[in-house]
C-alpha angles and dihedrals in degrees: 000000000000088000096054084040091057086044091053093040085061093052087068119101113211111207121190097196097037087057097038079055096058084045097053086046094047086049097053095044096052078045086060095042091062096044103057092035095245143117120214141046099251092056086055095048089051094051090050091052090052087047085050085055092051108048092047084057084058091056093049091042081055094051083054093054096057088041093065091036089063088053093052099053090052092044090048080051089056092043095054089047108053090037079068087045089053092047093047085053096047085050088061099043104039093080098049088035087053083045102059094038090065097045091060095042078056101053090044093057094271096115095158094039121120138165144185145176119261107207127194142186111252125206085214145043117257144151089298103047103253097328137105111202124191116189108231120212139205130178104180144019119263094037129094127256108260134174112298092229092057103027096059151070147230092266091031089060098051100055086042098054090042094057092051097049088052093050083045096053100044087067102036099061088227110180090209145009131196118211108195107200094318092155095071123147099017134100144160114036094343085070094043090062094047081050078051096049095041092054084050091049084051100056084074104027149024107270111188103187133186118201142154094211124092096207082063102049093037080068098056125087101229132018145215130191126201118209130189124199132157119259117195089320105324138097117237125183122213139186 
């Protein structure tokens, strides 16, 4: 027994490599196992199949991604396209629009005044295309054309703002617009042409106005007062 056992002990072939190998498996696998919290192949083999799920949902999720950013690209192209025609398009309105600006700051006592659009490239979209536009504003004659917002005052900017509104409103179809005290700081026959305007803004639209000036509400076609007193304490508005 001893002698066939020696003879089938020398038919083994003993590999190195092949043995460091199963090491090296048998390490990985108890190192799995760990890992995933499991004990067995067959859990392992599940967990690589769901893996496998999920990284075939990434290639598709990829193939999302390029897909917007095709869009994108097309939609960037658009959006390039109709901001020139809106500038093409402002080119051809801002005349008429500055025209007919300065004919109203006439009519309500600003003779000098003038304004423009200041129109600039911008590096981004924005409400206005690829434009920034700044109103410039110029009371009277001999001195340079500044920011609105810095170049005028309180009754400038009321006729100013009302002249815009009514440009405005003539091409927005509002049913109605509400002027809250736009007539401030002016007085005398200045206030008895915005009257004038604001009965001419009413014959298309409903113009609910509130003023302090008499000149203003002799022009509308129906009022309302609005009264305050104190009721046990406590104030109450009517109208």
């Amino acid at each position: 027994i001893i002698s066939e056992l020696e003879n089938e002990l020398e038919k083994v072939d003993i590999d190195p490599a092949a043995l460091a190998e199963m090491l090296q498996r048998m390490n990985t696998l108890n190192s799995l196992f760990l890992k995933h919290q499991v004990s067995d192949v067959e859990s392992l083999v599940e967990i690589r199949n769901q893996l496998d799920k999920e990284q075939s949902g990434f290639s598709h999720l990829e193939d999302e991604i390029s897909d917007i950013e095709g869009q994108i690209i097309q939609l960037e192209k658009d959006l390039e396209k109709e901001a020139k025609e809106l500038s093409k398009l402002r080119d051809k309105g801002t005349p008429n629009l500055i025209e007919k600006i300065e004919s109203l700051l006439k009519q309500l006592g600003l003779e000098k005044a003038k304004i423009d659009l200041e129109r600039s490239i911008s590096e981004q979209y924005n409400a206005f295309g690829k434009e920034h536009i700044q109103i410039m504003f110029q009371a009277n004659s001999g001195f340079p054309m500044k920011p609105i917002q810095s170049a005028i005052s309180g009754g400038e900017r009321s006729r100013v703002m009302l002249s815009i509104k009514k440009i405005l409103a003539e091409h927005s179809n509002l049913p109605t617009l509400i002027l809250d005290e736009i007539d401030t700081g002016v007085s005398g026959r200045v206030a008895e042409e915005i009257g004038k305007v604001m009965h001419d803004m009413g014959k298309n639209m409903q113009l609910i106005v509130i003023t302090h000036l008499a000149q203003v509400a002799a022009k509308a076609d129906d009022h309302y007062k609005v009264t305050k007193m104190d009721v046990d304490g406590l104030t109450r508005s009517n109208i």
